[in-house]
N, C-alpha and C positions, 0 to 999 in steps of 0.2 A: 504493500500500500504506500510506503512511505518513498521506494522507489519511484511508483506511479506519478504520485505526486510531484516527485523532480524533474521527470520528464517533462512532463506538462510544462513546467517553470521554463523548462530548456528550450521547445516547442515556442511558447509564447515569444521568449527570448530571440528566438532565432528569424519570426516571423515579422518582431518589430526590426531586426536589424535589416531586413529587407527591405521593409516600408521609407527606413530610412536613405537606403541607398538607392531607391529610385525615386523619391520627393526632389520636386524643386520649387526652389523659392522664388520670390519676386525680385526684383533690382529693384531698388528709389533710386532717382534718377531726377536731381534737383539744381534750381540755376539760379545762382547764387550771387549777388551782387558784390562780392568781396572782392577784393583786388590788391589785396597786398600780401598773398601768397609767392604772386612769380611773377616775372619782369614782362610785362605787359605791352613792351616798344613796338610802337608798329608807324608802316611812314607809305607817302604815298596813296592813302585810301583802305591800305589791304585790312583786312576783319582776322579776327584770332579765335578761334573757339578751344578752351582747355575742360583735357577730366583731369578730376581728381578723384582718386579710388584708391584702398587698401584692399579690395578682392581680391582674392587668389586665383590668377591664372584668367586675367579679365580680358576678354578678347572684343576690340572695339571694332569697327569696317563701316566705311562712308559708301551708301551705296549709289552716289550721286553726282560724286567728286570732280571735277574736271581733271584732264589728262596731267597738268602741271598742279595739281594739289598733291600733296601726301601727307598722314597723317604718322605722326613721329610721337615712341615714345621717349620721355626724359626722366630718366634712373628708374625706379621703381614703383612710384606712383602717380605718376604726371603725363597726360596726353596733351600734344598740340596738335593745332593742321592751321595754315594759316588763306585766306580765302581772297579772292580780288572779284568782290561782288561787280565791279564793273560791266563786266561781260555777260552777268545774267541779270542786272537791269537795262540793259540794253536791249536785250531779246524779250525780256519777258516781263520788264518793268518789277520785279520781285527777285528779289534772291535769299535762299533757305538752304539749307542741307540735311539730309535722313542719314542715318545710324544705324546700326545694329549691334549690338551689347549683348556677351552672353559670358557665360563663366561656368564651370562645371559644375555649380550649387545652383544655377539658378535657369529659368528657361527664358528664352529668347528676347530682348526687350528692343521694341523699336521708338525711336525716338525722331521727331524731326521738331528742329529749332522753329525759333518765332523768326520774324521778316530779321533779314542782317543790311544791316546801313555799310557807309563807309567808315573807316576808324574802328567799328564795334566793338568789344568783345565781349564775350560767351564765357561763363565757368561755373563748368558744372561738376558737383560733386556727386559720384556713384556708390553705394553704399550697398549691402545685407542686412537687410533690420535685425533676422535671426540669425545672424553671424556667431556661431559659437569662438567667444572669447579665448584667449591663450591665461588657462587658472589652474592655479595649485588648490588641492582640499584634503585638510588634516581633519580625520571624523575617529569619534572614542566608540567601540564597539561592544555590543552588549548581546553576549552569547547563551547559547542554552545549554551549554555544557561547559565553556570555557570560561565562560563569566566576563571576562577582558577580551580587546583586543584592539589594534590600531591601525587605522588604513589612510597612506599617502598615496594622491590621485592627480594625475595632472595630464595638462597636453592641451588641444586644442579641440575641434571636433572628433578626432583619433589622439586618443594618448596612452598611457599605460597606468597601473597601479600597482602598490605593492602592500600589506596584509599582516600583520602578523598578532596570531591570540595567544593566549595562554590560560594555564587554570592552574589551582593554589596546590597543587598536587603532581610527584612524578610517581612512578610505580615505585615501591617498596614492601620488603619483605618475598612471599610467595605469590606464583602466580596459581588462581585457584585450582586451574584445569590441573597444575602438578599436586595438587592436594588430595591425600587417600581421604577415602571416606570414613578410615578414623578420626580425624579430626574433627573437633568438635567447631562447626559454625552456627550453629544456632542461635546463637548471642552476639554476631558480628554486626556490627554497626556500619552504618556508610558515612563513611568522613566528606567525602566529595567528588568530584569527577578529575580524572587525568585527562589534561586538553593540550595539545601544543600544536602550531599548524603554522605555518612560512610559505605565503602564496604571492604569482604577480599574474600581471596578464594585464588584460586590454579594458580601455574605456571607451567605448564609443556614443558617440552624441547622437541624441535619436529625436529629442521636440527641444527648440527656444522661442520665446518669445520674449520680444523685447518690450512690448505694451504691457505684458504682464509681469514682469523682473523672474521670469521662470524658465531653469532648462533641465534636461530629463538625460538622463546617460545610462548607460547598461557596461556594466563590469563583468567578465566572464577571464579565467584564467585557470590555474591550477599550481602547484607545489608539493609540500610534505607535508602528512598527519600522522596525530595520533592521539588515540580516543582509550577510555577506559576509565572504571570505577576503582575508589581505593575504598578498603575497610580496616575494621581492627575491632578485633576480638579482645575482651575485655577480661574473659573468663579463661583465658590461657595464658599463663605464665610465663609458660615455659616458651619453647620455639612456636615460630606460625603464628607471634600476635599480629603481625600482619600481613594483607594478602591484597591482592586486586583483581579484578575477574572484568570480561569483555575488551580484554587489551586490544588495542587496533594500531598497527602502523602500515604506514603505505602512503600512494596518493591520495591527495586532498584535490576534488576540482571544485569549484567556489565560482557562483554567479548570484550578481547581485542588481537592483535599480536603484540610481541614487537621482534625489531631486535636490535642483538647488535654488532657493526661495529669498525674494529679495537681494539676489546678485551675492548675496554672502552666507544664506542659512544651509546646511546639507544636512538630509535627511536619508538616510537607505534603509532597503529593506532586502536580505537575500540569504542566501543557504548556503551551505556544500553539504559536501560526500567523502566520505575516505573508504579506500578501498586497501583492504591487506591480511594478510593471513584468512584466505576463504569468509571475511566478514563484511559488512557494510554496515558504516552508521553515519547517521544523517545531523545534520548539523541547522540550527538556525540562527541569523543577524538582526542586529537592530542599530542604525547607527546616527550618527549627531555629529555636529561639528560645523568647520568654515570655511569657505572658498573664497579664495584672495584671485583679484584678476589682475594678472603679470602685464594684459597693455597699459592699461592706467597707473600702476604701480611703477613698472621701471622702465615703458619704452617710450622714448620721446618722441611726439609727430613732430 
């Protein structure tokens, strides 16, 4: 049952990451009267249209251009093209130009400017509203067998993370399966659970939104476990007062959903498994904590 149950977990898991990887979002695509971003020189009439975008992999195409226009990029987030409306107010009393803007997060966005004078310029900035941010998230873990644990999480829309629980107990004394059935357990007490687990793997970005200060991520990876009860017998003196029984080591694979609320709250919820010695035991999370966003913190525009 309890396998069943993971599945399903895995199942869901696997269906949102699909959902993810074929969603695309909108471009905003806005024109901005600022002008003291980039050197704006222009002489003889000619018009200047600029983007400005931080998207990844932002692919712009004038579908309109005249055979002496080209649109040029400058370093890593600046587009020019510069225009000598002359020639199409002469023909056609108007001069404009269309766009095509697309990026592998987002579907196709067409844009055609308002009328262009001479002198003009255009600047416009190109933006993901749900742009998953480049964030670090430190969450305290609260387990069902391990009691602790701590998960660092970071990256962008793809990043990694790393895991590690613990519980107040290692195995000591006997393990019970070696215990004859002389011995007397009857009066064994359970002190606590043996937990220790060391996981990493992936995070992937699955919903943001940036009207709601809300983004949604799924964790799935794997590592080392190992599970098992300690006891102690009270009524034995001698050898055998203590023992542990259900020992598990082996793989641990660990998938989880973490939400992050307010651009800074995280919240998860998720399982594992460990698999070792012909046993299976199944693990449950609970987790808390903060997500710090590294563009605003350290990188300057």
């Amino acid at each position: 049952m309890r396998q069943s149950s993971l599945f399903r977990i895995i199942f869901l898991a696997l269906l949102m990451m699909h959902i993810v990887l074929i969603q695309a979002q909108t471009l905003q695509v806005e024109l901005s009267p600022d002008k003291s971003k980039v050197d704006r020189s222009v002489n003889n009439g000619t018009a200047t249209i600029f983007f400005d975008s931080n998207v990844e992999d932002l692919s712009i195409v004038c579908t309109d251009q005249n055979p002496d226009e080209l649109i040029q990029k400058i370093g890593t987030k600046f587009w020019v093209m510069h225009i000598n409306p002359k020639k199409d107010i002469e023909l056609d009393s108007v001069c404009y130009r269309s766009f095509l803007l697309n990026s592998p997060l987002s579907a196709e966005y067409q844009l055609t400017t308002p009328d262009i004078g001479y002198n003009q310029v255009l600047y416009y900035t190109v933006i993901l509203p749900n742009q998953f941010p480049t964030s670090l998230s430190v969450e305290y873990l609260f387990t069902k067998s391990g009691k602790h644990g701590i998960r660092i999480s970071f990256g962008k829309r793809i990043g990694g993370y790393f895991s590690y629980k613990w519980g107040k107990y290692e195995p000591s004394g006997n393990n019970v399966d070696n215990i004859t059935t002389d011995g007397d357990l009857s009066h064994a007490k359970l002190l606590g659970k043996i937990r220790t687990s060391i996981t990493g793997g992936l995070r992937l970005g699955i919903l943001k939104s940036t009207k709601y200060k809300f983004g949604l991520y799924m964790l799935a990876g794997g590592g080392y476990g190992e599970y098992g009860r300690q006891w102690v017998n009270p009524t034995r003196l001698e050898n055998n007062i203590y023992f542990y029984s259900d020992y598990i080591k082996g793989f641990d694979g660990e998938i989880a959903l973490q939400c992050v609320l307010k651009n800074w709250l995280t919240l998860s919820v998720g399982g594992d498994v460990i698999l070792g010695n012909g046993r299976v035991s199944v693990d449950y999370q609970l987790g808390v904590g903060i997500d710090l966003n590294l563009d605003k913190l350290l990188i300057k525009r």
